[in-house]
N, C-alpha and C positions, 0 to 999 in steps of 0.2 A: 760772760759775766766778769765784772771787774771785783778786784781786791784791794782793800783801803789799806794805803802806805802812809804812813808818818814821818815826814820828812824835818828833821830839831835841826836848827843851825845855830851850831859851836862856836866857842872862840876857841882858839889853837889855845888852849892853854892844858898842863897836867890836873887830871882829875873829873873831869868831864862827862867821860865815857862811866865812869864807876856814880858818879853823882846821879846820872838818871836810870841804870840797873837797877839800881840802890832805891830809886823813887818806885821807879817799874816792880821790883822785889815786896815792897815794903806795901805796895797796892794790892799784891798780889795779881800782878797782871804779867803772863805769862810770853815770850819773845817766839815765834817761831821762825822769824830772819831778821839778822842785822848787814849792815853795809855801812863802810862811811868813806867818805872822798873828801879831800882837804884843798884847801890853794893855801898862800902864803900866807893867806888874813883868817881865815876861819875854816870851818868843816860842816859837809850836810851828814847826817846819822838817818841811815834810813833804817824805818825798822818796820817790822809786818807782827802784830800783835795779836794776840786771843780778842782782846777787846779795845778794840780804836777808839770809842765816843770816851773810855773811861778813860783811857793813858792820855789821850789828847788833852781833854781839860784835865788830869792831876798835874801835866807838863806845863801849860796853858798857865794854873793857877800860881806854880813852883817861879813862871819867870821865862819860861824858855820861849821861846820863837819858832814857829809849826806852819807846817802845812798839810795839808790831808790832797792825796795825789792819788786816781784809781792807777790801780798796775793790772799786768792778765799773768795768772800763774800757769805755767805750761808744765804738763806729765814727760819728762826727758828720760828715753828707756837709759837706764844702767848697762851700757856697750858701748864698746869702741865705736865712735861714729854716729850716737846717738845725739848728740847736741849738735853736731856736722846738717845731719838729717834737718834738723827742726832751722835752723839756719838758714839753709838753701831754700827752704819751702819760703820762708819769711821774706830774705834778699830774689828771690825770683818771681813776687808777687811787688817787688820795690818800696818796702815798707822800710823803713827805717828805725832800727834799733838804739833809743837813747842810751838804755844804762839796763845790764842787767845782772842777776845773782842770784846765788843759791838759796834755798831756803834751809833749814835743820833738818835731820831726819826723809824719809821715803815714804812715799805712799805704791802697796802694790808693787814695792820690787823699782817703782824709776823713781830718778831722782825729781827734783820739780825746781824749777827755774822762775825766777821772777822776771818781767819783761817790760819796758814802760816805753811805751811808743805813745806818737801824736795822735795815731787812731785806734783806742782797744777796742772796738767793734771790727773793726777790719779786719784787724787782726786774730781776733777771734775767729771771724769766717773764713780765712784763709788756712789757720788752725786743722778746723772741721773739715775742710773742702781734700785735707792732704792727709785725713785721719788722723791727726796730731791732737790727742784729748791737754782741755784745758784741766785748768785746779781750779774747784771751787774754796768756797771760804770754809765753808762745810769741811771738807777735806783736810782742810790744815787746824781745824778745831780754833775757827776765829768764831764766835759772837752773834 
């Protein structure tokens, strides 16, 4: 099962990040991950939200420029070698890791990893196949 990512693309300019907290805050819609990655021209803000269909269009209607991307949340035990583990499983099944990041807070003691590959089904079963539990949306108190 996949999890809806919010993908805003920024101009490099100050104030950005606080202008759609701020819109996010103001909605009362709640962030349980953020990310952002920049090049010389702009920035993508990715974020993992309580409720995507609402921040999407309050962003949508603000101005901003979106995209809605599924990701797979993966359970990462809290131990040395823990994200090692989940890694190897992924690169020895030859799947390829675009981008990935933490989320806020733990569930159950691990931490939980966000993961955006070309295939989240695959992914997923390769997950399972090496006991490696995914996150559902449920889990992170999405919507």
């Amino acid at each position: 099962m996949t999890i809806p990512q919010i993908s805003v693309f920024l101009e490099n300019k100050a104030g950005q990040l606080a202008d759609i907290t701020g819109i996010l805050s103001e909605n009362q819609v709640n962030m349980r991950a953020i990310n952002i990655a920049e090049t010389a021209d702009y920035g993508v803000l990715r974020l993992i939200v309580d409720d995507a269909s609402k921040a999407s269009s309050i962003l949508l209607d603000k101005g901003f420029i979106l995209t809605m991307t599924p990701v797979v949340g993966v359970a990462v035990p809290d131990t040395p070698g823990g994200l090692s583990n989940v890694l190897s499983a992924i690169s020895h099944a030859g799947i390829d890791v675009e981008y990935m990041y933490s989320v806020f807070g733990q569930k159950d003691g691990q931490a939980c990893m966000i993961f955006r590959v070309a295939d989240a089904e695959s992914l997923t079963g390769i997950l399972e196949q090496n006991g490696i539990e995914t996150v559902q949306g449920e889990d992170l108190g999405l919507h």
